[in-house]
C-alpha positions in Angstrom: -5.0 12.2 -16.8 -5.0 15.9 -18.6 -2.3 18.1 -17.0 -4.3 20.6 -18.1 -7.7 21.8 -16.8 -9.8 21.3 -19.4 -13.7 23.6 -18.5 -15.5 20.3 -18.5 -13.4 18.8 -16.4 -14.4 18.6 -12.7 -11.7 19.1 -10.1 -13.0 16.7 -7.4 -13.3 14.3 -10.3 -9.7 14.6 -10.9 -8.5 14.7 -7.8 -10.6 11.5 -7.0 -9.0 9.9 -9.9 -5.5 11.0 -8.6 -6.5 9.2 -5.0 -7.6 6.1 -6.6 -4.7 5.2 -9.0 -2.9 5.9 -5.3 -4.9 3.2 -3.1 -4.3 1.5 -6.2 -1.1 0.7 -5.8 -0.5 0.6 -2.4 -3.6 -2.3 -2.4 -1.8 -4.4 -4.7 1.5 -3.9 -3.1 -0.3 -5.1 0.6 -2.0 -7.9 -1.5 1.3 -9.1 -3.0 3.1 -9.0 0.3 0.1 -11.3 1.6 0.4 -13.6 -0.8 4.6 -13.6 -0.5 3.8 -14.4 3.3 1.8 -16.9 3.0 3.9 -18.8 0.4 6.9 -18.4 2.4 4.9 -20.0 5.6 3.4 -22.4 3.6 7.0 -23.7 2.3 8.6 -23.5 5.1 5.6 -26.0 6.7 6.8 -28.1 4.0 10.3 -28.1 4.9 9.4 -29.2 8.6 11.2 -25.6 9.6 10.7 -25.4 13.0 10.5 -21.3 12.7 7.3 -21.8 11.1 5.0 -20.3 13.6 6.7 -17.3 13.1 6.6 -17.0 9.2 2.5 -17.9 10.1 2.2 -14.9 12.8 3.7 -12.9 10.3 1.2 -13.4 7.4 -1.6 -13.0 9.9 -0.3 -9.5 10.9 -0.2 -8.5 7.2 -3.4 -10.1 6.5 -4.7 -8.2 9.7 -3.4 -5.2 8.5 -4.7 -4.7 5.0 -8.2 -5.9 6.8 -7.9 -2.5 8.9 -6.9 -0.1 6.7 -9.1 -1.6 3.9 -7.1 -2.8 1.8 -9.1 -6.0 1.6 -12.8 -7.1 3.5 -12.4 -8.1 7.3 -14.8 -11.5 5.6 -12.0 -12.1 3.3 -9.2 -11.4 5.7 -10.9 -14.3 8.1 -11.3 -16.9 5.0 -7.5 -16.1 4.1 -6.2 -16.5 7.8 -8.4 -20.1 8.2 -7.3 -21.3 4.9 -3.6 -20.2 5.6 -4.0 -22.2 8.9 -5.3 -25.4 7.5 -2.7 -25.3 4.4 0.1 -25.4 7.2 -1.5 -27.7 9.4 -1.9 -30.0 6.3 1.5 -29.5 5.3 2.7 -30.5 9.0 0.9 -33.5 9.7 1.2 -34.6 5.8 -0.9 -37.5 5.1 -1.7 -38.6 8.5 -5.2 -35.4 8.1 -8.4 -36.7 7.9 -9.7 -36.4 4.5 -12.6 -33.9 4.2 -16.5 -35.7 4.9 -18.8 -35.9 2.0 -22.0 -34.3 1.8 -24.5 -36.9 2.4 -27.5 -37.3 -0.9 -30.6 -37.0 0.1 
C-alpha cells in the first residue's frame, strides 16, 4: 500500500483496501479457532472424555459466531455444525454406526 498519496490514487479505494486486509485477518483468525475447536472435540470423542459435550457446545458457539458477524455463510456454518455433530457421534458409538445407504441404480 503507498504511504503516499499518489493523484491517481482514490482515497476510498485505499481506505477499502486498508479495511479488507483487516477482515482479513480477523476471518482467518475466527476460521482457525473453528477449526482448533472442532479438533479438540473431535479428539476428545475419541478419547471417551466425558467433558465432551462441552468442548462440542463450545465449537458451536464459535461456529455461531463467525456465522453472525460474517465471517463465514450461515449455509456453511449449518454444514460445519452437522458434520461436527456426526464426526463426534461416530467417534462415540465407534463401529457399532450404521454405515451410510447407497444410492439405488436406476
Amino acid at each position: 500500500m503507498a504511504q503516499q498519496k499518489k493523484s491517481q490514487r482514490h482515497r476510498s479505494g485505499l481506505k477499502a483496501h486498508r479495511q479488507s486486509v483487516k477482515h482479513n485477518l480477523r476471518n482467518r483468525a475466527i476460521k482457525k479457532a473453528i477449526r482448533l475447536a472442532a479438533k479438540a472435540g473431535v479428539d476428545a470423542a475419541q478419547s471417551k472424555d466425558p467433558k465432551h459435550t462441552e468442548s462440542l457446545s463450545k465449537a458451536y458457539s464459535l461456529i455461531d459466531k463467525a456465522a453472525k458477524t460474517g465471517a463465514i455463510h450461515w449455509k456453511s456454518a449449518a454444514r460445519k455444525k452437522a458434520r461436527l455433530a456426526h464426526r463426534m457421534a461416530k467417534e462415540l458409538v465407534g463401529a457399532a454406526a450404521p454405515a451410510p445407504k447407497a444410492a439405488a441404480a436406476k
